[in-house]
NUROKOL-133315 format. One record per residue (C-alpha): x, z, y; residue in one letter. Coordinates in steps of 0.5 Angstrom, whole numbers, plus 500, padded with zeros to 3 digits. Each point is the difference from the previous one (the first is absolute). Layout:
[r [X; Z; Y]; "a"],
...
//
This chain:
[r [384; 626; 108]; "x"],
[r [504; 506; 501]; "x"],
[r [507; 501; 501]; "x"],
[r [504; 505; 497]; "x"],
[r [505; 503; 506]; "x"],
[r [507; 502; 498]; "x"],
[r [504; 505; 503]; "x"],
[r [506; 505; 499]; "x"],
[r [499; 507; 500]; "x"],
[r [505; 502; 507]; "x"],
[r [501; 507; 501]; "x"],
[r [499; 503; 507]; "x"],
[r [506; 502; 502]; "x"],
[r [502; 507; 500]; "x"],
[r [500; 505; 506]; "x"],
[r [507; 501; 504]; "x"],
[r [504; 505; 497]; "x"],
[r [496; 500; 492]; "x"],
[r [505; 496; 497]; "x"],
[r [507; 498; 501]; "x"],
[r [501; 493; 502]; "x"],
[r [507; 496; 499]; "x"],
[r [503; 501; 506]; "x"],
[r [500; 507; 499]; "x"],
[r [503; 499; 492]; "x"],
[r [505; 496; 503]; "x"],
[r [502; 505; 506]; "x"],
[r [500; 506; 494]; "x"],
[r [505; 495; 496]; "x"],
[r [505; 499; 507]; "x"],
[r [499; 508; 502]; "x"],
[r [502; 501; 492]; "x"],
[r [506; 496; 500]; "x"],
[r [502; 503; 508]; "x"],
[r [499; 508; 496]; "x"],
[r [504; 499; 496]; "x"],
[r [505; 496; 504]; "x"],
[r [500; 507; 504]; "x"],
[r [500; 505; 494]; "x"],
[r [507; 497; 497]; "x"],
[r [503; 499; 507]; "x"],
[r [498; 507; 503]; "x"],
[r [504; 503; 493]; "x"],
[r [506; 496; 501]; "x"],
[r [501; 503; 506]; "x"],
[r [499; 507; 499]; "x"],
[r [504; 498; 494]; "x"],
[r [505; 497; 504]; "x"],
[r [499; 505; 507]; "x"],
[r [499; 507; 497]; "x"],
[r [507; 501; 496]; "x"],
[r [503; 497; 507]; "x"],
[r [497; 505; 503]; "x"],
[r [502; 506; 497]; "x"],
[r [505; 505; 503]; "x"],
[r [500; 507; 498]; "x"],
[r [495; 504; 499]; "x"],
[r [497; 495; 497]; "x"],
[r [499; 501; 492]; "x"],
[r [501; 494; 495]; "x"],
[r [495; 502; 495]; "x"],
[r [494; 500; 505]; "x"],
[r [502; 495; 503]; "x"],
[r [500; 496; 494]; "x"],
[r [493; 502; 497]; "x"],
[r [497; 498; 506]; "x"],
[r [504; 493; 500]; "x"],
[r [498; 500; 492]; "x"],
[r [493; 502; 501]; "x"],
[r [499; 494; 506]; "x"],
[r [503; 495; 495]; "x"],
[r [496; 503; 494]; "x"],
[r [493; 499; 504]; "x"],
[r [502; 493; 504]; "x"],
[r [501; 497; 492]; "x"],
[r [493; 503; 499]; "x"],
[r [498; 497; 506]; "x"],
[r [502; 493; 499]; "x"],
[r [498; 500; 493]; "x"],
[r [493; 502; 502]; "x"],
[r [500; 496; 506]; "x"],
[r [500; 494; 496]; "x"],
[r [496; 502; 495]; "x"],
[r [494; 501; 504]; "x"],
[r [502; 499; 507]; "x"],
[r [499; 505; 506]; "x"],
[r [494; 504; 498]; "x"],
[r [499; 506; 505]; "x"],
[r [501; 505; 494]; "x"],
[r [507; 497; 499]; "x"],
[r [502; 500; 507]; "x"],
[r [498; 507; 502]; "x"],
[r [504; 503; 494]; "x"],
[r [505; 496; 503]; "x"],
[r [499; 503; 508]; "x"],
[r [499; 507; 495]; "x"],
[r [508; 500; 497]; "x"],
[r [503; 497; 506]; "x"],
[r [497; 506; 504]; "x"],
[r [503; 504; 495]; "x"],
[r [506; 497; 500]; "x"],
[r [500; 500; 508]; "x"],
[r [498; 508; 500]; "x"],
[r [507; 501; 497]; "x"],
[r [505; 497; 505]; "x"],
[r [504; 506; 502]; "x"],
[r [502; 500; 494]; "x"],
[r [503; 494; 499]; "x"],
[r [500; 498; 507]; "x"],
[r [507; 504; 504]; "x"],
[r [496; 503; 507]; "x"],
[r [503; 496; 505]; "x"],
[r [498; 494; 497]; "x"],
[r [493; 504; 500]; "x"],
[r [500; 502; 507]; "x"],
[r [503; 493; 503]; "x"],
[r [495; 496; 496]; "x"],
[r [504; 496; 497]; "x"],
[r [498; 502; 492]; "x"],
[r [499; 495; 495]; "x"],
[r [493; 503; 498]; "x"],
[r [497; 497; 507]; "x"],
[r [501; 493; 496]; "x"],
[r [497; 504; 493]; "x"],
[r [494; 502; 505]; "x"],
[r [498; 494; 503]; "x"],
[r [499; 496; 494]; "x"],
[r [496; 506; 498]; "x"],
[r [495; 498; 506]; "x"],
[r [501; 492; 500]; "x"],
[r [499; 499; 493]; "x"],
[r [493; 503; 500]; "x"],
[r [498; 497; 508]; "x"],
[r [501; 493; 495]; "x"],
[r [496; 502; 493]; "x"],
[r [495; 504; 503]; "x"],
[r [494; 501; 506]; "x"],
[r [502; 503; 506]; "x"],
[r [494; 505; 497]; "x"],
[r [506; 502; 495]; "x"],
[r [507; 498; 503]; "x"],
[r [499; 503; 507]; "x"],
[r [498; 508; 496]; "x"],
[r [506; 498; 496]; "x"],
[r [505; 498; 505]; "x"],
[r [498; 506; 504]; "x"],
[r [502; 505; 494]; "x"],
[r [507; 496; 500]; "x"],
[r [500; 501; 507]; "x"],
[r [498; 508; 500]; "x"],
[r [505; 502; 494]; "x"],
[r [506; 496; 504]; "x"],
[r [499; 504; 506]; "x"],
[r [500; 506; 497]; "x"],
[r [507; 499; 496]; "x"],
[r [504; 498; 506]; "x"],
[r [502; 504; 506]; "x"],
[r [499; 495; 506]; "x"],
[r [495; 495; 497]; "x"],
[r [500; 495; 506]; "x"],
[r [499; 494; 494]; "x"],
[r [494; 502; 498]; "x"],
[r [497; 496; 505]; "x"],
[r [503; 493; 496]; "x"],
[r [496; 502; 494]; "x"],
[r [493; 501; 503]; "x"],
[r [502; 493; 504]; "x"],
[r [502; 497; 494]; "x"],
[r [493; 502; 497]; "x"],
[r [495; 498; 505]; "x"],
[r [503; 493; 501]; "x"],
[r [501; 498; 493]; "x"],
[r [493; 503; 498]; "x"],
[r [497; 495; 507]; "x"],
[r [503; 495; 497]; "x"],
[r [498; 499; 493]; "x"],
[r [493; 502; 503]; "x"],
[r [500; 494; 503]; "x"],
[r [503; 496; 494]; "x"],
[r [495; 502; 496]; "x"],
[r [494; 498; 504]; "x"],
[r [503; 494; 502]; "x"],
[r [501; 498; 493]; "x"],
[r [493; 502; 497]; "x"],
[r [497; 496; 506]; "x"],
[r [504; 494; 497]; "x"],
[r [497; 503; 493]; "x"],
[r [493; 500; 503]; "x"],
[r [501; 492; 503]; "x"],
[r [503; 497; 494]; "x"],
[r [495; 503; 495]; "x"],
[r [495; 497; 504]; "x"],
[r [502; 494; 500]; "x"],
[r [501; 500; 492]; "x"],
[r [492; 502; 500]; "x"],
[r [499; 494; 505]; "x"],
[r [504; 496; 494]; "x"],
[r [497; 503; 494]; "x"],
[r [492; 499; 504]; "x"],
[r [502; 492; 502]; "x"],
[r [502; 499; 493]; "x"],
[r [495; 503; 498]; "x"],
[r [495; 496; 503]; "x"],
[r [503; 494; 499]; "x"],
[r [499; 501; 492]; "x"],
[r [492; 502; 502]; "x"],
[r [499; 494; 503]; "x"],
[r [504; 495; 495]; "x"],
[r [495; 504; 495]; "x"],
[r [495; 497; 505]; "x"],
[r [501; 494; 500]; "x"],
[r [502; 500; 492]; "x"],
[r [493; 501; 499]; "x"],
[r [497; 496; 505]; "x"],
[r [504; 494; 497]; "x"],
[r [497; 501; 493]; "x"],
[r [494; 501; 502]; "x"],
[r [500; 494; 504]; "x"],
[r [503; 496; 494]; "x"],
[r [494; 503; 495]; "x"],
[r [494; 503; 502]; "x"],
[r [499; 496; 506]; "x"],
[r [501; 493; 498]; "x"],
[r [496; 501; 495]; "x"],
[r [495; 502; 504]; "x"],
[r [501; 494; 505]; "x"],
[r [499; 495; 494]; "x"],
[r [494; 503; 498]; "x"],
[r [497; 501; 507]; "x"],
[r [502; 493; 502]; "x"],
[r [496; 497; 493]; "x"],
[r [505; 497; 497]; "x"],
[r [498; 503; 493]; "x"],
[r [493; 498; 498]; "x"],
[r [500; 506; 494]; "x"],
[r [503; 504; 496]; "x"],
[r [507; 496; 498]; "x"],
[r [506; 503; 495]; "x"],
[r [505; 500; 505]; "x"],
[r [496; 503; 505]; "x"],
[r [498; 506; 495]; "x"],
[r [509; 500; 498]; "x"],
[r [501; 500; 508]; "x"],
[r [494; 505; 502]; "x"],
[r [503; 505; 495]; "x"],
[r [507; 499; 501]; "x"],
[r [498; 502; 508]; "x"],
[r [496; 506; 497]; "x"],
[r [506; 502; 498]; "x"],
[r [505; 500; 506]; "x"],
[r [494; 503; 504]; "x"],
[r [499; 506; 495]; "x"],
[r [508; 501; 501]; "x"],
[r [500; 501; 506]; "x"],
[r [501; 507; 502]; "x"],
[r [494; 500; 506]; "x"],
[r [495; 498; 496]; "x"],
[r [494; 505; 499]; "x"],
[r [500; 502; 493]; "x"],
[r [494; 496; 496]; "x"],
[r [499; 495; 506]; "x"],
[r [502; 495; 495]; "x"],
[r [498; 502; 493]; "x"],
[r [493; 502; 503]; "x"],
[r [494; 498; 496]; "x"],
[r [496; 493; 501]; "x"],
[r [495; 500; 504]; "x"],
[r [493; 499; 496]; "x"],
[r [495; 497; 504]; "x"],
[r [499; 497; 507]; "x"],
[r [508; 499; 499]; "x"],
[r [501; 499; 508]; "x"],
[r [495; 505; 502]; "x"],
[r [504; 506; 495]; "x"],
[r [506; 497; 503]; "x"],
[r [498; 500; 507]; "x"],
[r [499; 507; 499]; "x"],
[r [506; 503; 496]; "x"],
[r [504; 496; 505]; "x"],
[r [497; 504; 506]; "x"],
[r [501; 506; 496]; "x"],
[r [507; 499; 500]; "x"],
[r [500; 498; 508]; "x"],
[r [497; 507; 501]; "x"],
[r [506; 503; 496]; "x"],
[r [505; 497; 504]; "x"],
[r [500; 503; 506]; "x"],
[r [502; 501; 506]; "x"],
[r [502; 493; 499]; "x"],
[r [493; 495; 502]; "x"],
[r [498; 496; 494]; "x"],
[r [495; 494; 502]; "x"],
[r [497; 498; 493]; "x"],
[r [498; 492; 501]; "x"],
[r [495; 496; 495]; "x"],
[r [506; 495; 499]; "x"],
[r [504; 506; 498]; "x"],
[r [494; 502; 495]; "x"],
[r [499; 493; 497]; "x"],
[r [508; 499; 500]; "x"],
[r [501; 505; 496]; "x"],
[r [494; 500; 495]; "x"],
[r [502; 492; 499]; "x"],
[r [508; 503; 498]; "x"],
[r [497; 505; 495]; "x"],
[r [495; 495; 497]; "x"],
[r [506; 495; 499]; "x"],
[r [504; 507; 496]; "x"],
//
């Protein structure tokens, strides 16, 4: 008798880098949260620094369109940021704009403070270097940290404090380089063990289906064939024909059970020897599994079937 093995299809795992694992969700939400955080901030402090700033020669109405400009585009940010969270189109429009806004500092920064470095766009800039250095890989980040960097330079007089954004920038990228692979290591290690899981629950169905079918074989066909084997019907008897054919039926349930192995016709003549050599037939077709066919399996079996 065969039985049927009953498994669950498991997926291999996906190579590194094809699919974003929960860790890498669960820091996209956190550095979300952190833009966002940094976006709003940097808007209220160059809301508050600009004006204060101001002396003469600077005008109100540049100075109002850019700080209008930043707020427009932070609200644009921050909505968009917790809608879809830091995709890498949204991050470098928002490095883009405050390039834009950083390009036109001396005219709304007073030149001193440009000269001694003491302008509020450095804050502004920065943002513009660290919030890439978080959402997006060192291949995107350190580019765009270094476009920052570059248009910095070129708007101030002595430009010593460039040296703190390009530092910003490769810290934070070795960081969050470090982060993620540390937490797709974990990813890999926990979905091995839900694997392991899903196999071992697996197996343990097969093998309750096992001895499932083992029990009712033992408890239909098998004690049957013991009685008739041992004698204890001398011939064809009604209750034996009922438990004959009630056995035929959980053997023909089963779902190892070779199509027509029980619905065969019946032997013509020489009974024993046709039986015997359907029998050996049925041995041959089971390999690689090594079937013995004996005389008392042949005899047994003809006596069974004379009974139904």
């Amino acid at each position: 008798m065969s039985m049927v093995k009953v498994s669950r299809r498991v997926d291999p795992a996906p190579p590194p880098g094809a699919v974003r694992g929960p860790s890498d969700r669960a820091l996209d939400r956190l550095v979300g949260r952190f833009a966002i955080g940094l976006r709003l901030g940097s808007a209220v402090a160059c809301a508050v620094a600009g004006p204060l700033a101001a002396v003469n020669g600077i005008a109100g109405a540049d100075l109002a369109l850019v700080l209008a400009g930043l707020w427009a585009w932070s609200v644009f940010f921050v909505a968009a940021m917790a809608r879809r969270g830091p995709t890498w189109p949204l991050v470098l429009a928002d490095a883009a704009v405050i390039m834009t806004i950083v390009a036109a500092q001396r005219y709304v920064v007073p030149g001193p403070s440009i000269a001694d470095g003491t302008t509020w766009m450095l804050p502004l800039a920065s943002t513009a270097v660290y919030i890439p250095a978080l959402a997006l890989s060192p291949w995107l980040s350190l580019p765009t940290a270094a476009a920052v960097t570059a248009v910095y330079v070129l708007t101030v007089a002595h430009p010593g404090d460039a040296g703190f954004l390009i530092f910003q920038a490769l810290v934070t990228a070795a960081l969050m380089t470090l982060v993620r692979r540390r937490g797709r290591s974990a990813d890999a290690v926990i979905a091995g063990s839900l694997r392991a899981g899903q196999a071992a629950r697996a197996e343990a169905a097969r093998r309750a289906d096992e001895r499932e079918q083992y029990r009712r074989v033992h408890d239909t066909a098998l004690s049957t064939l013991t009685m008739v084997a041992s004698g204890a019907f001398s011939g064809p008897l009604v209750t034996l024909r009922a438990q004959a054919a009630h056995d035929l039926q959980v053997l023909q349930a089963l779902p190892g059970l070779p199509a027509g192995t029980a619905t065969g016709p019946r032997p013509g003549p020489g009974p024993a020897a046709s039986l015997r050599d359907r029998l050996l037939t049925e041995a041959a077709r089971a390999a690689p599994l090594d079937v013995t066919v004996s005389e008392v399996a042949v005899y047994t079996s003809w006596a069974f079937r004379e009974t139904t």
